[in-house]
N, C-alpha and C positions, 0 to 999 in steps of 0.2 A: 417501456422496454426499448433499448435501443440496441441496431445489431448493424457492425462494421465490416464489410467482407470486400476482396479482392480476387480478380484471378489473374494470371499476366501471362503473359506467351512470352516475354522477355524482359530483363532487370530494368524497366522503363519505372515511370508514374504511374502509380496506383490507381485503377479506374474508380468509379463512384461503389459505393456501397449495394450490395444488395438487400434489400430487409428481409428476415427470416428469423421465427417465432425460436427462442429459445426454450428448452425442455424446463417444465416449471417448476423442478425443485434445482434449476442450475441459476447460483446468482450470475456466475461468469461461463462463459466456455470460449475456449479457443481452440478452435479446430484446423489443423495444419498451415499452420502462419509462417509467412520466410516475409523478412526484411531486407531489403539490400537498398542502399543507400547511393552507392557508387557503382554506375556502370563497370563490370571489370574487377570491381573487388567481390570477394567474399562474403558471404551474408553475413548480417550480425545475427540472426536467428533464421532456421530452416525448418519445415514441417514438426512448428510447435505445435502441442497439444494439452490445455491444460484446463480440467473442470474444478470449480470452485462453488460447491454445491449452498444454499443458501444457510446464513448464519456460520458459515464455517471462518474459520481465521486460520488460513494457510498463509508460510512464513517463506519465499523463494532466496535459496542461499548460491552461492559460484564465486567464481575465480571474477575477479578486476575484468570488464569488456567481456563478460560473459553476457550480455542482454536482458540483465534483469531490469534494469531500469527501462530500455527501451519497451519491454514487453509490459510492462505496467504503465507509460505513456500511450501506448495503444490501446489498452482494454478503455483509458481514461477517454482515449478518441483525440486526444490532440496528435494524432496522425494518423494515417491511413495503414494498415497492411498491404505491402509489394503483392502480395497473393493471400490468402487463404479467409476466413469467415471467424470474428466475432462477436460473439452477442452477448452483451450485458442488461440484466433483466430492472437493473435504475437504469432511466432516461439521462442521468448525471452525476457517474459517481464520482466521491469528492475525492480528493486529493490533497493530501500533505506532503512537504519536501522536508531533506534536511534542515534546511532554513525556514523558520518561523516566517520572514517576508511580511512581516507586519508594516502598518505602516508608522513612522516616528511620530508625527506630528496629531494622532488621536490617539486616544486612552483605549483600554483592554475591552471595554462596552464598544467602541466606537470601530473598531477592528471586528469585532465580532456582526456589529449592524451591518457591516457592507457586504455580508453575505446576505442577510435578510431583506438590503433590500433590493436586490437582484431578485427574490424572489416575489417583489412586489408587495410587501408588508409595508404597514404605519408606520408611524411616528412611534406613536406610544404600542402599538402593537409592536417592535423593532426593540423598542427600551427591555418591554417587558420580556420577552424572548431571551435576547442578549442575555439582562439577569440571570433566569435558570439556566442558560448553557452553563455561564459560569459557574456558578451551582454546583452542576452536573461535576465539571473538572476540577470541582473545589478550589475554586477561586472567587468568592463569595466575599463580598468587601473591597475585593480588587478592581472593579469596575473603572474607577476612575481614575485611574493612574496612569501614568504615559508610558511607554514601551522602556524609557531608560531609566525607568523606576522598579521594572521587573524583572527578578534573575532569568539565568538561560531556560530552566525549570521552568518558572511559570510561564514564561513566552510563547514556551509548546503548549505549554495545556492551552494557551488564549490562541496558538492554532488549532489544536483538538477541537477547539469548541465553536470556531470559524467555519470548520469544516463539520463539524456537526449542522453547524445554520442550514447548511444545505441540505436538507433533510432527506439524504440519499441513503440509503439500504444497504449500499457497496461503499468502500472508505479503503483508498490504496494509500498506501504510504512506503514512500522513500526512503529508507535510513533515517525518520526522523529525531531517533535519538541518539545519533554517533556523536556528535559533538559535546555531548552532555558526558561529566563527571559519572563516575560509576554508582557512585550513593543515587543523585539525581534520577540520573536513569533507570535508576530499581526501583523507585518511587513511582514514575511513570509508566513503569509495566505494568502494576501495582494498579495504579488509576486506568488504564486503560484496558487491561483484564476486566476489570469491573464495568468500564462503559460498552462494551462490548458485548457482556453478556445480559448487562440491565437492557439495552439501546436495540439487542438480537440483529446485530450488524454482520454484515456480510466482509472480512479481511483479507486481502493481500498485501503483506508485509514484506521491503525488502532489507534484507541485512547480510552485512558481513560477519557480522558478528553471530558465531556459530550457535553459541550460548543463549544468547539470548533467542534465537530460533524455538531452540528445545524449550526456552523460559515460555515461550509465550501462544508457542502453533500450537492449532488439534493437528496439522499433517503439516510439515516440514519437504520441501522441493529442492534437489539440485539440478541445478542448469549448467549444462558441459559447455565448451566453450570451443568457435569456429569449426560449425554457426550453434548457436544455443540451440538447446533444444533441451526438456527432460530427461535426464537420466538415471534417476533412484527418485523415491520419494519414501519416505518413515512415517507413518499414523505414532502421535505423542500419547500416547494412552497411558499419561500419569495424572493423575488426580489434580484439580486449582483445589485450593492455593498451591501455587510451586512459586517457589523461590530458584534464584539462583545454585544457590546451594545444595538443593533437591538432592537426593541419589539417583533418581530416576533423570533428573535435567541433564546431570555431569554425563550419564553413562551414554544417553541419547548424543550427546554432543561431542562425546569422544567418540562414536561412530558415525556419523555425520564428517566429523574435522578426517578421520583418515581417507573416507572414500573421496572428498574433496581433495586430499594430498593426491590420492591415487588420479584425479583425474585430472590435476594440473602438472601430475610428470606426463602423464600421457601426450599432454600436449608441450609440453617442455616448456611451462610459464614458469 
């Protein structure tokens, strides 16, 4: 369990962490977090607070510089919080970006090993691993192929399954599917609804993309903008499989898309 906390008397450098046991059905918590970056400006997030209870896959949606990404960089720990305390109950949860980030010059096995062996695996312990990720992401065959031999599709899944090597409990992701064609990326909600709930992974998802929020959260998060902070949240209480197409996805997401309009006149973005 790892737990990141802060307090500050003024918009300086973050002091070291405190450690403090997280509640044990909380994969994440963040408890009243502010970031500021720049003496003198404006935080990009203020007295956030956000529980991500274990096995859940919560989807955080907002306007462009609303701090969704930043606040999903922090729970990961590659930064500290300006003030406030969170605890993540994986030692290392993993992380995916929009970009795959693979590397060019190894095959889909061989991208996937360099998570394994950071965690100190074999040789052939490394191979054999590698294999069933792929598996996993149904990409089974694909192992040996070099990164320019794989479409955008499979690329993600050979980071899906990079980030699975890590065999972390908590799996943040960045918009990993924005850059993907619409068919593509229905496929991959597809495959990762499934890993998720095979895997009983713990999610936070960020997206712009409204629809797919509704496609994919148990509870869907909006984050207001200067400084972030939560502002509504929706419980998706429609049955998987859901498709895009859903009745229940559309309606979730056409209320979702208006209170987001309502909150980026408020701020006149």
């Amino acid at each position: 369990m790892s737990t990141r906390s802060a307090t500050v008397e003024a918009p300086v450098q973050p002091r070291e962490p405190r450690h403090v046991p997280a509640a044990p059905s909380a994969a994440v918590r963040v408890e009243g977090v502010s970031q500021i970056f720049e003496r003198g400006r404006p935080p990009v997030l203020e007295g956030m607070d956000l529980t991500v209870a274990a096995g859940e896959f919560v989807c955080l949606v907002g306007a462009s510089g609303c701090g969704k990404s930043t606040l999903l960089h922090l729970i990961a720990g590659l930064t500290q919080p300006t003030s406030g305390r969170i605890s993540v109950s994986a030692e290392r949860p993993a992380l995916m970006f929009q970009e795959p980030a693979l590397l060019p010059w190894l095959t889909a096995s061989g991208n996937v090993e360099l998570a394994l062996r950071a965690r100190g695996l074999g040789r052939a312990e490394r191979r054999a691993e590698a294999e069933r990720l792929l598996r996993v992401v149904n990409l089974e065959g694909h192992g040996g192929k070099r990164v320019h031999e794989l479409s955008g599709g499979m690329r993600q899944r050979v980071a899906l399954a990079r980030a699975l090597a890590q065999d972390s409990s908590v799996l943040l992701m960045d918009e990993p599917f924005a850059a993907l064609d619409a068919i593509t990326r229905d496929v991959l909600h597809e495959e990762l609804t499934r890993v998720w709930a095979e895997q009983g992974l713990s999610v936070v998802f960020v997206t712009h993309n409204v629809r797919e929020a509704a496609r994919l959260g148990q509870r869907v998060v909006l984050l207001g903008s200067r400084p972030g902070r939560v502002v509504r949240e929706w419980q998706a209480d429609i049955p998987q499989p859901r498709t895009i197409e859903s009745p229940g996805v559309g309606a979730l997401a056409t209320d979702i898309t208006r209170e987001l309009h309502r909150e980026i006149s408020r701020h006149g973005q």
